[in-house]
C-alpha positions in Angstrom: 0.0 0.0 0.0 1.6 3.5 -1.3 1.5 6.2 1.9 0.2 9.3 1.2 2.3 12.2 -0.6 2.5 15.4 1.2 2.7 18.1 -1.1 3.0 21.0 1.6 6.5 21.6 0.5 6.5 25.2 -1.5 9.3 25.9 -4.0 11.1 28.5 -2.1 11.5 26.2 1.1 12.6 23.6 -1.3 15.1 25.8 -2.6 16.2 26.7 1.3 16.2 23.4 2.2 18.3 22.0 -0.9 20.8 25.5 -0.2 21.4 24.0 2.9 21.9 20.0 1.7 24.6 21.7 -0.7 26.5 23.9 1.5 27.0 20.9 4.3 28.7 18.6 1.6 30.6 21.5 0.5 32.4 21.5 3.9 32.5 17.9 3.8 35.5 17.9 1.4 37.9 19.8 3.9 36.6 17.5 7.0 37.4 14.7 4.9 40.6 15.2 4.6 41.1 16.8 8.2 39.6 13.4 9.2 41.7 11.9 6.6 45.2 13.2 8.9 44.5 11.1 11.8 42.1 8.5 11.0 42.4 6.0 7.6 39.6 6.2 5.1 38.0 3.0 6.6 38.0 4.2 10.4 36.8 7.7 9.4 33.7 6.1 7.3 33.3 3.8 10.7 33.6 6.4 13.1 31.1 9.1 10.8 28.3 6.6 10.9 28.8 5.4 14.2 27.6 8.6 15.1 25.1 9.0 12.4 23.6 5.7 13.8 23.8 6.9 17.6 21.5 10.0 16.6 19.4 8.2 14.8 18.7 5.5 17.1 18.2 8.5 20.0 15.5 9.8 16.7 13.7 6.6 16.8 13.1 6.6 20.9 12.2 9.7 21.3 9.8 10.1 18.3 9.2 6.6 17.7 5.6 7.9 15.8 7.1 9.6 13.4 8.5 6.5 11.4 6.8 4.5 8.9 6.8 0.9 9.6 9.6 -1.5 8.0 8.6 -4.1 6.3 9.8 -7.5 6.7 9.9 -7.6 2.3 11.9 -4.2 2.8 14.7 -5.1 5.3 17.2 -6.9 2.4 16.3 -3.7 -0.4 17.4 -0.8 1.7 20.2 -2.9 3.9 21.3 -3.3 0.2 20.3 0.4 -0.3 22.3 1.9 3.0 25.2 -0.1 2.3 26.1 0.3 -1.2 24.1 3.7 -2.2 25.8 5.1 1.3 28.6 3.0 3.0 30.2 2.3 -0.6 30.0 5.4 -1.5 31.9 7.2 1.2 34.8 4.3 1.7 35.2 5.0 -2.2 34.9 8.9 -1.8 37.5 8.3 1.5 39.9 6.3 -0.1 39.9 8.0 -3.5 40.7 11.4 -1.5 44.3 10.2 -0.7 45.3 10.1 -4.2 43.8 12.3 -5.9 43.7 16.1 -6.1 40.6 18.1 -5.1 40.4 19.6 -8.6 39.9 15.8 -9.6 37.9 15.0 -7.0 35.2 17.5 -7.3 34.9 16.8 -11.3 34.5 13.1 -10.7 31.7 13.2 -8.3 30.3 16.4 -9.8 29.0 13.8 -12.4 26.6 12.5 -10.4 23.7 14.6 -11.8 24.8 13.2 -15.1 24.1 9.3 -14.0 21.4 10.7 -12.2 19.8 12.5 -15.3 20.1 9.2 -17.3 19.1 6.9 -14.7 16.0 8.5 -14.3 14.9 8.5 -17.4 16.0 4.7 -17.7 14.5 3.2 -14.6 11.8 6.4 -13.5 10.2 7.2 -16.9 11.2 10.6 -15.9 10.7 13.1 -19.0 13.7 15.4 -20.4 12.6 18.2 -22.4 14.7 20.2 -24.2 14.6 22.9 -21.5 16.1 20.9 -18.9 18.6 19.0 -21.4 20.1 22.5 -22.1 20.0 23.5 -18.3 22.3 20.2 -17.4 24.5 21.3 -20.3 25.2 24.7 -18.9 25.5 23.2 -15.1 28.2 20.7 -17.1 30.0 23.6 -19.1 30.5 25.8 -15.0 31.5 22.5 -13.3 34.2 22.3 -16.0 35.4 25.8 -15.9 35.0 26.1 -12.4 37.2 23.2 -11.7 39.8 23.2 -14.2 40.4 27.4 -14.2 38.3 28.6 -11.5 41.4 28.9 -9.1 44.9 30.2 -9.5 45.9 26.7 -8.5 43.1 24.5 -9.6 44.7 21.3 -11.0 43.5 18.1 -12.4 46.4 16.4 -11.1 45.8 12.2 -10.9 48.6 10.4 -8.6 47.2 7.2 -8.7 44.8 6.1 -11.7 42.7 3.7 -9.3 41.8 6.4 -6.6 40.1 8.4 -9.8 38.5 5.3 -10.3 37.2 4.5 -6.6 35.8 8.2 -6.8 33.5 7.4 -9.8 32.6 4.4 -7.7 31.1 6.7 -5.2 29.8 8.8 -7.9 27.7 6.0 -9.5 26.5 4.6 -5.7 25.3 8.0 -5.3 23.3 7.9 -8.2 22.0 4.1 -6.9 21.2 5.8 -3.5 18.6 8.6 -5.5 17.1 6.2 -8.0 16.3 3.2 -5.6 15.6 5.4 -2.9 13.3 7.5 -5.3 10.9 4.0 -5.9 10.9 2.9 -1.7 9.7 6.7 -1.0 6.5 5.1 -2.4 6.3 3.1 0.7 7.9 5.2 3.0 8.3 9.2 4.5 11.9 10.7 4.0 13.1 10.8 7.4 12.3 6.5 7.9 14.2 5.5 4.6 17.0 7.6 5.5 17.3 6.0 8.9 16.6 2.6 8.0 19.2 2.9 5.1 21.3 4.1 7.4 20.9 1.7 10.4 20.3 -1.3 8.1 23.8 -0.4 5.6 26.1 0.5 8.6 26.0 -3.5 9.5 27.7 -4.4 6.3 31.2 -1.9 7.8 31.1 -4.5 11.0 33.7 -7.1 9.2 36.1 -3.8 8.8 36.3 -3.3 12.3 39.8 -4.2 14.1 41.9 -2.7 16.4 43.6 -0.1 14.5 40.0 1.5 15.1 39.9 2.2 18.7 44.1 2.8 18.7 43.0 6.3 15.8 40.1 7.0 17.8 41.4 7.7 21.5 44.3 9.6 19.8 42.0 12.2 17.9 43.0 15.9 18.3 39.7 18.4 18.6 40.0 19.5 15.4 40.0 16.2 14.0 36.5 15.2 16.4 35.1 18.4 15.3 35.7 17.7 11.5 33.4 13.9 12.5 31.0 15.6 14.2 30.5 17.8 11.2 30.8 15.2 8.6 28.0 12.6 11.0 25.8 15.6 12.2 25.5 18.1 9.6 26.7 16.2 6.4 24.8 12.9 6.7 22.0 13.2 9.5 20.6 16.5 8.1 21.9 16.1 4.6 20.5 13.0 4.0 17.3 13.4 5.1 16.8 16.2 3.5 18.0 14.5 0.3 14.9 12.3 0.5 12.4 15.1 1.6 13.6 17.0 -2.0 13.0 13.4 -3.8 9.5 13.1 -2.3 8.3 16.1 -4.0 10.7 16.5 -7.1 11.6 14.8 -9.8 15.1 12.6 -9.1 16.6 14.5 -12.3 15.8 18.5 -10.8 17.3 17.6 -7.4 20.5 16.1 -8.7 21.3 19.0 -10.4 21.7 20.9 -7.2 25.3 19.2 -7.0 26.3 21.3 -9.4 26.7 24.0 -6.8 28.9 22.2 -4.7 31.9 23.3 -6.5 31.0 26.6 -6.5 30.8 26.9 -2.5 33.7 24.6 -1.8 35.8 27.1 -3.9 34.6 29.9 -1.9 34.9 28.1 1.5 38.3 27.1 0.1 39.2 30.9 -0.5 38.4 32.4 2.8 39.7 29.4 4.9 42.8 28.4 2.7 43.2 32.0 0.8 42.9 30.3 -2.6 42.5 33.1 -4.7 39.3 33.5 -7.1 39.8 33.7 -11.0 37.1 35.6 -13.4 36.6 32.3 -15.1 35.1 31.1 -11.4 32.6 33.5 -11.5 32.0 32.8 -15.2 31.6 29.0 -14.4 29.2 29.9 -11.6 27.2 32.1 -13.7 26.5 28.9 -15.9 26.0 26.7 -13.7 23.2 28.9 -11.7 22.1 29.5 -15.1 21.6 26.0 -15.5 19.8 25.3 -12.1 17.7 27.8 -13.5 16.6 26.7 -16.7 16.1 23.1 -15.1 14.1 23.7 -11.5 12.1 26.6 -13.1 11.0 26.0 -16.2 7.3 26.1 -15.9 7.8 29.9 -14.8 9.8 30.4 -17.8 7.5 28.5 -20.6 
């Protein structure tokens, strides 16, 4: 039995709402490789979701009422879901990190929206007019500039070819995470698929547990904690779920798009907390690629 849509969400507090979704995994990039100083990419993606999983657990006693009920036909799909669409995706993101350069980085993940755009259309049925075709193109065309020019020092340096590669890993269990998500919001409200994904995914990081775990994690700086707690809290509690709130109420296509803009913000968190200067070509590539958002999430105001 499908649950009920709720179509209270307006298009400015989707926009708010997807604004702040982008600017916490902007950040994430820096934690990631704070986290990435002290902790190896394995322990880090352990000790993020053991705190994910703590808050979400303290979610589910406290407002036990507000979660849909899991089905028993449902526990193997999203355990399937959590763990590859969200555990596979950051130990590839993690690992990837330590060998490649930002620049790199950015670009491979940043084509996301592209799976994403496909994928939909594939398994969704979702329709692709010509409107939102060339709004993806311009997002495609900043990303590019952005990442290759956009700083005085941007670089698409590759030091070791299968890092690039376990970053598109992540790229394409991103794009797993939206689809498949997308079809069990049928069954289920935002809030209970991202916790059960979550829960359900974490149990497949238990055989990379050892020792080396617990030795990292009472040596941890405050910095280093603080980077988790960002990367747990703000990145993948709040993040997440509001990931699947956007999905309930727009198509899988118009939300990925919204990556697009991550580049753009990690390049200006990067200038005033690194001091990497800003080239005209950045603000060129941005133009585009809010030009694309544009022509993508609005195009019934436009027509």
């Amino acid at each position: 039995m499908k649950k009920a849509k709720d179509n209270g969400l307006s298009n400015l507090q989707f926009v708010f709402l997807m604004i702040i979704a982008v600017i916490f995994w902007a950040f994430a990039f820096p934690f990631i490789k704070i986290g990435l100083g002290k902790l190896s990419f394995v322990n880090l993606t352990i000790l993020r979701f053991l705190i994910v999983d703590v808050i979400f657990l303290l979610i589910i006693l406290i407002q036990p009422k507000r979660f849909s009920k899991l089905h028993k036909k449902d526990i193997i799909p999203i355990f399937i879901l959590g763990f590859l669409g969200v555990m596979v995706y950051h130990l590839g993101l993690n690992y990837g990190e330590q060998f490649v350069s930002p620049g790199a980085a950015s670009l491979i993940i940043a084509t996301t929206p592209v799976f994403i755009l496909v994928s939909a259309i594939i398994f969704l049925k979702e329709k692709i007019n010509s409107r939102k075709l060339i709004g993806v193109l311009f997002a495609i065309l900043g990303l590019v500039i952005i990442t290759v020019w956009g700083t005085e020092n941007a670089s698409i340096e590759i030091n070791y070819v299968f890092g690039a590669l376990m970053v598109l890993v992540a790229a394409v269990m991103s794009t797993f995470y939206t689809i498949f998500g997308k079809k069990l919001l049928d069954r289920y409200n935002a809030i209970s698929l991202t916790v059960y994904a979550m829960l359900l995914g974490s149990l497949g990081l238990i055989p990379f547990l050892d020792y080396s775990f617990f030795d990292q994690v009472v040596n941890l700086s405050f910095n280093v904690i603080g980077a988790v707690l960002f990367l747990g809290l703000c990145s993948t509690v709040f993040g997440y779920t509001i990931w699947y709130v956007a999905l309930e109420h727009k198509d899988a296509s118009e939300v990925g798009t919204y990556l697009y803009a991550v580049p753009i913000l990690s390049t200006i968190f990067s200038y005033f907390i690194l001091d990497e200067m800003i080239t005209f070509l950045f603000v060129l590539g941005s133009f585009f690629i809010i030009a694309g958002l544009v022509l993508v999430n609005y195009k019934k105001k436009l027509e």
